[in-house]
C-alpha positions as CSV (number, residue, x, y, z in Angstrom):
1,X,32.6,30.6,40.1
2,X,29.0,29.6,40.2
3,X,28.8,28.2,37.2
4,X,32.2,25.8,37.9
5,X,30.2,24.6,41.5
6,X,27.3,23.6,39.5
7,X,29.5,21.8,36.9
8,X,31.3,19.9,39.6
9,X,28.4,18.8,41.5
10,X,26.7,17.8,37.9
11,X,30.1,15.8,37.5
12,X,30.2,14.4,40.8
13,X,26.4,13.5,40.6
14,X,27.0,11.6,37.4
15,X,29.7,9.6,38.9
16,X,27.5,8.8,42.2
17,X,24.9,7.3,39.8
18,X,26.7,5.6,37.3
19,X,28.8,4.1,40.7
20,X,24.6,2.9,41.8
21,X,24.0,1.5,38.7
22,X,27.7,-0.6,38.5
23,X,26.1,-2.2,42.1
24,X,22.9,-2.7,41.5
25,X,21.6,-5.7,42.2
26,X,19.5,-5.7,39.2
27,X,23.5,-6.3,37.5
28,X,24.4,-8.6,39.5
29,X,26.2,-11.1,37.3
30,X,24.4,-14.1,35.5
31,X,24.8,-17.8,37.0
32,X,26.2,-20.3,35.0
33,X,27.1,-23.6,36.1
34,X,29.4,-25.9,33.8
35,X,29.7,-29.8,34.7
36,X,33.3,-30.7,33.4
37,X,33.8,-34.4,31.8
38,X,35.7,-35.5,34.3
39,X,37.7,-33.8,37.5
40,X,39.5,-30.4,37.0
41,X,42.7,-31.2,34.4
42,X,44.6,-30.2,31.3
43,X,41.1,-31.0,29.4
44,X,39.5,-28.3,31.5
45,X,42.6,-26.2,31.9
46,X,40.7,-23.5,29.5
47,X,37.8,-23.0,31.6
48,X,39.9,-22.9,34.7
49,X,42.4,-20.5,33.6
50,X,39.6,-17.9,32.1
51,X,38.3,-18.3,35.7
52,X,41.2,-17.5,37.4
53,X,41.9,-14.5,34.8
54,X,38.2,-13.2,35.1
55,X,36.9,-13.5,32.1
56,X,33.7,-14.6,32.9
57,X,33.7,-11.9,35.8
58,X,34.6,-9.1,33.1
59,X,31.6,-10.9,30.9
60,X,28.8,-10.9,33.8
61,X,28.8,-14.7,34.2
62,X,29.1,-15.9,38.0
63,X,30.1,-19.6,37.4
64,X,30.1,-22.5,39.2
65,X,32.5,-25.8,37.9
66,X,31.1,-29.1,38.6
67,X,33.5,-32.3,38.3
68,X,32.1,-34.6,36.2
69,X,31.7,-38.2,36.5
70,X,32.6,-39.4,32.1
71,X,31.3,-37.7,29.1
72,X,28.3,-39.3,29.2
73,X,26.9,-38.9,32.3
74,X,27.6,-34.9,31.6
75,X,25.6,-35.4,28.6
76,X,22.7,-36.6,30.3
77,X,23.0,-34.0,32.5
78,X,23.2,-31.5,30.4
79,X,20.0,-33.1,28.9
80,X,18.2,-33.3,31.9
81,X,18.6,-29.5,32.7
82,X,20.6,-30.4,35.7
83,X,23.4,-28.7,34.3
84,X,23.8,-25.4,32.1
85,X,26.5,-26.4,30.3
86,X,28.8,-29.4,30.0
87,X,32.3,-30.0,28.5
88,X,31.9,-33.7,26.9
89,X,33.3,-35.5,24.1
90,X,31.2,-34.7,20.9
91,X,30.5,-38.4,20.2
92,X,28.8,-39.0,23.0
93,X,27.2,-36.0,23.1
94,X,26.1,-36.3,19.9
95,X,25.1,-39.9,20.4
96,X,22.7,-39.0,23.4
97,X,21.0,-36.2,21.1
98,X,20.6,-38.9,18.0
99,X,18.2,-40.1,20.5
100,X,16.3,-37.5,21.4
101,X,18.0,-35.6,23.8
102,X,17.5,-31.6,23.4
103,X,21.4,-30.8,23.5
104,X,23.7,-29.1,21.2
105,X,27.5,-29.0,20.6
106,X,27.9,-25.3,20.4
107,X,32.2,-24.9,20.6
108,X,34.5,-27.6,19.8
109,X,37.8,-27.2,22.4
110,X,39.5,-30.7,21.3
111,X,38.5,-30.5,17.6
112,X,39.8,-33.7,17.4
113,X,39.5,-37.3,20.0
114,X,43.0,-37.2,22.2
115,X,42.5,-40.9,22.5
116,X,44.0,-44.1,21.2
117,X,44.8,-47.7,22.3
118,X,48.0,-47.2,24.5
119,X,50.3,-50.7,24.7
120,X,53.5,-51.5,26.0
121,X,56.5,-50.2,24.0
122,X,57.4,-53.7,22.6
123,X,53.9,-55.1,22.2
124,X,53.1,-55.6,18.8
125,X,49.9,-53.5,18.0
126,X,50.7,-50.7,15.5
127,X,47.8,-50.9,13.5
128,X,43.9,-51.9,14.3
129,X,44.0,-55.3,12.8
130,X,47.0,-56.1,15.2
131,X,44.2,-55.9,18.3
132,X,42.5,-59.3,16.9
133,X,44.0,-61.9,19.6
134,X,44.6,-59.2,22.2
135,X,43.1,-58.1,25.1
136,X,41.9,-54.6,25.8
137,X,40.2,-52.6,28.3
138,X,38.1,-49.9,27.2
139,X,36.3,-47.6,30.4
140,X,32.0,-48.4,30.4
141,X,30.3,-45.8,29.1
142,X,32.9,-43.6,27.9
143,X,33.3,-41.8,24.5
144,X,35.9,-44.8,24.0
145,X,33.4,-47.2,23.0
146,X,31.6,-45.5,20.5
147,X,35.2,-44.4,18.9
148,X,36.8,-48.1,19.4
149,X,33.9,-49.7,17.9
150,X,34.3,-47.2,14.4
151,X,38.0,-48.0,14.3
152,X,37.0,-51.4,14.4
153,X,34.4,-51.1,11.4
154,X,36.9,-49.0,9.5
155,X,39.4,-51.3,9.3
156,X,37.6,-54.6,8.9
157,X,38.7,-56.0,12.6
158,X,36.9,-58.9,13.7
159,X,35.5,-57.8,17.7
160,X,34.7,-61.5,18.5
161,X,38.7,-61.9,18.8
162,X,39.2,-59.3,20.9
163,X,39.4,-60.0,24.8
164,X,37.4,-56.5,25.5
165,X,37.6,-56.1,29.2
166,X,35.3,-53.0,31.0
167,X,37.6,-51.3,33.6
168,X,37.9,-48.1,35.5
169,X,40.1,-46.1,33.8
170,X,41.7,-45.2,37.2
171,X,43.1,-48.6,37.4
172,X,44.5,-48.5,33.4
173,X,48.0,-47.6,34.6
174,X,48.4,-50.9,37.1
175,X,47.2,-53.2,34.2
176,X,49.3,-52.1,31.6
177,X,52.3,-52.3,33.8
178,X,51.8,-55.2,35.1
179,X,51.0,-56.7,31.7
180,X,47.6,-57.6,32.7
181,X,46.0,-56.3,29.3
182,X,48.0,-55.8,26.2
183,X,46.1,-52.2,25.3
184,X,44.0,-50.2,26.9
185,X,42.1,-47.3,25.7
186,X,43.0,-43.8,26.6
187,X,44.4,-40.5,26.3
188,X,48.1,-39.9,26.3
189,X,48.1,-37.7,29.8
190,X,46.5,-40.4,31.7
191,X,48.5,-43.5,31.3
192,X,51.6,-42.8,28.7
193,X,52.9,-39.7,31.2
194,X,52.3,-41.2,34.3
195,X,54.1,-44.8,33.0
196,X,57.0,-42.7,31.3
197,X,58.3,-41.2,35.0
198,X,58.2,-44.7,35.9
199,X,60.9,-45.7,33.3
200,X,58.0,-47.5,31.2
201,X,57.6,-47.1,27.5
202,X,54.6,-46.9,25.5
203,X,53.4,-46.0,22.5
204,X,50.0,-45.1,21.1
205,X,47.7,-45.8,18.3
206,X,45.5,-43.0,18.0
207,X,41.2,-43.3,16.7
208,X,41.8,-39.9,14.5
209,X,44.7,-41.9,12.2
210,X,43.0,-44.9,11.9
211,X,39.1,-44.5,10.8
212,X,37.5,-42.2,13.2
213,X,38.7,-38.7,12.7
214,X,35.8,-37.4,15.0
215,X,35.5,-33.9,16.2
216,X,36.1,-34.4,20.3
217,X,35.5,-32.8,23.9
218,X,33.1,-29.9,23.8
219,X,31.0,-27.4,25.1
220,X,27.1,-28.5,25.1
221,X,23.9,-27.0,26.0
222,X,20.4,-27.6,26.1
223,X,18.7,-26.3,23.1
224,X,16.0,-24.4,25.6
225,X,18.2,-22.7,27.9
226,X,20.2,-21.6,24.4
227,X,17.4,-19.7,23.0
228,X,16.1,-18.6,26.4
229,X,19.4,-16.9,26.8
230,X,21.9,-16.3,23.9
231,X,23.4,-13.8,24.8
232,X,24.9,-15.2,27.8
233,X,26.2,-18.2,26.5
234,X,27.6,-16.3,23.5
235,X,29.7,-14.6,26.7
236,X,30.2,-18.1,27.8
237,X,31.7,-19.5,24.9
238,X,33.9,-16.1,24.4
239,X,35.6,-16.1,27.7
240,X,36.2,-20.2,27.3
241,X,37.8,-20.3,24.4
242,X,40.0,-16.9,25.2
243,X,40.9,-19.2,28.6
244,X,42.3,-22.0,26.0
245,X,43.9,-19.2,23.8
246,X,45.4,-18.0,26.9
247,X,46.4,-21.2,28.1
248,X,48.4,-22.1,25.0
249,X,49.9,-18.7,25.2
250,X,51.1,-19.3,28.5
251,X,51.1,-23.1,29.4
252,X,53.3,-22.5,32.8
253,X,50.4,-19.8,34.2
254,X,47.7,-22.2,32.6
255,X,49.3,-25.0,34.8
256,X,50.0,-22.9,38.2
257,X,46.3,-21.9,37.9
258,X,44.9,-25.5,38.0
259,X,47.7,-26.6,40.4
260,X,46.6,-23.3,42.7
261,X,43.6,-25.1,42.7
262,X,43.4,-28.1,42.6
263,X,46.5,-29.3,43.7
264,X,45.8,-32.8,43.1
265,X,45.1,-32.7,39.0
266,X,49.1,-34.1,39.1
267,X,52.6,-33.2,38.9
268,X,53.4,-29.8,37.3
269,X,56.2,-31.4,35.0
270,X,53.9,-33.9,33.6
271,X,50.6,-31.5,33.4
272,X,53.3,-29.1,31.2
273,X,54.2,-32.0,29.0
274,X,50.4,-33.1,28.8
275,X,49.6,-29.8,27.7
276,X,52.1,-29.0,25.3
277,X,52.8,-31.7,23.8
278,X,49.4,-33.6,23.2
279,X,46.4,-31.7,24.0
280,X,47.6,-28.1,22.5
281,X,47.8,-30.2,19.3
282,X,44.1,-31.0,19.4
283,X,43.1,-27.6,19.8
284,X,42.4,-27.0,15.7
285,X,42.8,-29.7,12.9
286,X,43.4,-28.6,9.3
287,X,41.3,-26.2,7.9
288,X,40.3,-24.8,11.2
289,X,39.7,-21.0,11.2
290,X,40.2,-20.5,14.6
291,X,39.5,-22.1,18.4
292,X,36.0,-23.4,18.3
293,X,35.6,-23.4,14.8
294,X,36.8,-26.6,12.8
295,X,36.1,-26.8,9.0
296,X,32.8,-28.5,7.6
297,X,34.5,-31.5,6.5
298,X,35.2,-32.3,10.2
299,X,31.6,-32.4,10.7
300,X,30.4,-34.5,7.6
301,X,33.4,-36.7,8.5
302,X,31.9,-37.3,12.1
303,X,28.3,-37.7,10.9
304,X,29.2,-40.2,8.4
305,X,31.3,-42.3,11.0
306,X,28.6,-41.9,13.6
307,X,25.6,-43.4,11.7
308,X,28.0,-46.1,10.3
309,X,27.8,-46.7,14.2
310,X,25.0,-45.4,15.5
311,X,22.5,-46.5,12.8
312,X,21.2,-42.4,12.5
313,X,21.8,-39.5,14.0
314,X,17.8,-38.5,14.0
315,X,16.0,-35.8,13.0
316,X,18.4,-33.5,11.2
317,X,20.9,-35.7,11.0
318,X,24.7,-34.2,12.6
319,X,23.4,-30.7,11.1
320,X,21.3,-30.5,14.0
321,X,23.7,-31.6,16.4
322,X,25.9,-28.4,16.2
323,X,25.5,-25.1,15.8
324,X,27.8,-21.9,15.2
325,X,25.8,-19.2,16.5
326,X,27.0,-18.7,19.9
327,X,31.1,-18.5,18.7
328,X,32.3,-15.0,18.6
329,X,32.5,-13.1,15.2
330,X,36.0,-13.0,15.5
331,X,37.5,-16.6,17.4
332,X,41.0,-17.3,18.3
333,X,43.0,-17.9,16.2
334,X,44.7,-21.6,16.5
335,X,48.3,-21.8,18.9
């Protein structure tokens, strides 16, 4: 009888301490904050999702999402340490580091750009020499440029005859309508969705078939924060890409989450079709082995295109640009 006491209270004991440990402050979980490319939508759905799911609760990671403000401005920030993390389209990611900036791109989500040059249904641009004589708007500073110009290069397309017009992508959707540009520069979500409930069809001439098959939006991180803490951004990257796995799993959830929300990111129907039907398709190109991780070629392919454009990529050329070591031994496997 004695003995069994002092066995329950040995049990009990145990329990109270491992219960002190579990609520120590000294495991409190790890602050991350991750500045998005632009506000909370299908390109973020991952991150949003594996939130909502508590993945990065069940990996120790408190995390704060910042809308962004473009790809490059999350880039710099990234850069600047303002930011632990960013999602950003690799180009201009990796443009900003070619010049010096101490940022890597350490999981692909879009292995591949989403955009294109969207037109009217009946206008005739169906391939790049077609834009010579048109007029285009492309948004500043956006991964666009640097993706437009290598299409251009690629193809042997003359710029000086394009009408190139800089414009806020918010106001794309008014211009094409209205016929007040012939093209303009975007992904399919943001102006082909949005025009179709209208009755309006387009059609779209995407970078990736026509010279600049480019890896595209991404996780980045500073180099020093990387290395000052591996571990918890190879928890980072784990829970993100099992939020994108998820998401293509279950695209309705996926949606409800963003919509619970942020119930502005759009209309449910067209947020489903947006994921389903063009961004799930970005997730891995050929060759891939799994979310996150695209095959080599996709990476000499984007280094060659980006120092056709860029001049170089600096000191390591697009080796040093990306890295593999914070993906999980074993990623997720492509929807």
């Amino acid at each position: 009888m004695e003995n069994n006491l002092k066995y329950c209270l040995r049990v009990v004991g145990a329990g109270l301490i491992a219960a002190t440990v579990a609520f120590s402050p000294a495991m409190a979980a790890d602050k991350l904050k991750v500045t998005l490319n632009w506000t909370p939508a299908i390109a973020s759905i991952g991150i949003i999702y594996a939130d909502t799911l508590g993945y990065y609760n069940t990996a120790g990671i408190d995390l704060e999402i910042e809308p962004g403000k473009g790809s490059g401005t999350t880039s710099q920030l990234v850069a600047a340490g303002s930011t632990d993390l960013g999602l950003a389209n690799g180009p201009s990611a990796i443009a900003i580091a070619a010049k010096g900036a101490p940022i890597k791109i350490i999981a692909p989500i879009y292995q591949t750009s989403e955009w294109g040059i969207i037109s009217l249904a009946n206008t005739p641009i169906s391939r790049p020499k077609d834009l010579e004589g048109k007029s285009i708007a492309i948004p500043a500073g956006s991964a666009d440029v640097a993706l437009f110009q290598l299409m251009l290069t690629a193809n042997g397309v003359d710029k000086s005859k394009i009408n190139i017009l800089s414009a806020d992508a918010s106001g794309f959707i008014g211009l094409l309508a209205e016929k007040k540009v012939d093209g303009v520069s975007a992904a399919p979500g943001d102006v082909m969705l949005p025009l179709g409930e209208k009755g309006i069809k387009t059609k779209i001439m995407y970078y990736r078939d026509n010279g600049a098959p480019l890896v595209g939006l991404s996780i980045i991180a500073r180099d020093d924060k990387l290395k000052q803490n591996p571990d918890l951004y190879k928890r980072f990257v784990d829970a993100t890409l099992k939020g994108y796995s998820a998401a293509a799993k279950d695209p309705v959830a996926a949606v409800d989450a963003l919509l619970s929300r942020y119930s502005d990111a759009g209309a449910k129907s067209a947020l489903l079709e947006e994921l389903t039907k063009y961004a799930m398709a970005d997730f891995c190109v050929a060759g891939a082995t799994g979310l996150g991780k695209p095959p080599a070629s996709l990476w000499a392919t984007t280094g060659n295109a980006l120092t056709t454009s860029l001049g170089t990529l600096g000191d390591g050329g697009i080796e040093a640009k990306h890295t593999e070591d914070y993906l999980p031994a074993q990623v997720p496997p492509c929807p």
